[in-house]
C-alpha positions in Angstrom: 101.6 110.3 86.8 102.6 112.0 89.7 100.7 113.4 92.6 101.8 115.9 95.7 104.4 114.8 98.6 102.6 113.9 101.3 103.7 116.1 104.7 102.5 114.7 107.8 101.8 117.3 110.6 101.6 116.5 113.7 100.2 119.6 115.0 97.1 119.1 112.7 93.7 117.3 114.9 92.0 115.6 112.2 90.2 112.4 111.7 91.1 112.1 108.7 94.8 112.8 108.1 97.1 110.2 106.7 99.1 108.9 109.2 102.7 109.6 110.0 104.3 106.9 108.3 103.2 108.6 104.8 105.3 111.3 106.1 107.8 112.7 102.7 106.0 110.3 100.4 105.3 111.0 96.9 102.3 109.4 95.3 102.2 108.1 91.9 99.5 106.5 89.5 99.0 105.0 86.6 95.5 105.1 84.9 95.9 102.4 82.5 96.8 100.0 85.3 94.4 101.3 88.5 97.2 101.5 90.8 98.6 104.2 93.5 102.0 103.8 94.5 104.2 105.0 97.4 107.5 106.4 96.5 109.2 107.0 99.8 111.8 109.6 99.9 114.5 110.8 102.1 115.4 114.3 103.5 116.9 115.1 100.4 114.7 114.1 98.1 116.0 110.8 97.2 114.3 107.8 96.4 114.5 105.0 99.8 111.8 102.9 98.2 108.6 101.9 96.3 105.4 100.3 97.7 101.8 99.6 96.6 99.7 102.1 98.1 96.6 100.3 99.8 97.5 97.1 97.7 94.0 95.7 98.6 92.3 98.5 97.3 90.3 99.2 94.2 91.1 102.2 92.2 89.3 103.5 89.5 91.7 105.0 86.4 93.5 107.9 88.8 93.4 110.6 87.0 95.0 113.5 89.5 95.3 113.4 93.6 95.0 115.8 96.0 95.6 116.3 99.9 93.5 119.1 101.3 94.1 119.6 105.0 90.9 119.0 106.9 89.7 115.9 103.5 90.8 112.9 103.1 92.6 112.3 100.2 90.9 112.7 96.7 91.6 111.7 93.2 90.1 112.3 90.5 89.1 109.7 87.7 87.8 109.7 84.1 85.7 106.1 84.4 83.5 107.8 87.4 83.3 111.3 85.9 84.2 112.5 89.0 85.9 112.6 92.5 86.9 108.9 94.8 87.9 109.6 98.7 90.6 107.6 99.8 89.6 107.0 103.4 92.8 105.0 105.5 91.6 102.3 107.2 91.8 102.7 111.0 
């Protein structure tokens, strides 16, 4: 599955933000297999690469992801029933 393209904004004072180097990234997931990946992109929209997203992490059957501008990121899961923050480490 496939979540939003992340866009960094500089501009933007919050605690919370992700931090520039997720800047034109889409974010995928698979529920079967509790991973988040990074797909970074290009200007045009191509593919430059793929990465584990927070490889130590835990996730939980991802079910959708959201960025909201002044929350961390969210996702939502079927296993919780609910809603997991994904806080970057800093």
């Amino acid at each position: 599955m496939a979540g939003e393209v992340y866009r960094y904004n500089p501009t933007l004072s919050s605690e919370v933000k992700f931090p520039a180097y997720y800047d034109n990234s889409l974010f995928i997931y698979e529920w079967m297999r509790d991973w988040i990946k990074v797909v970074k992109l290009d200007e045009h929209g191509d593919r430059v690469s793929i990465e584990p997203f927070m490889p130590s992490a835990q996730f939980s059957s991802p079910m959708d992801m959201e960025f909201v501008k002044m929350a961390p990121c969210t996702y939502s899961n079927t296993a919780l029933a609910g809603t997991a923050i994904i806080r970057m480490p800093g």
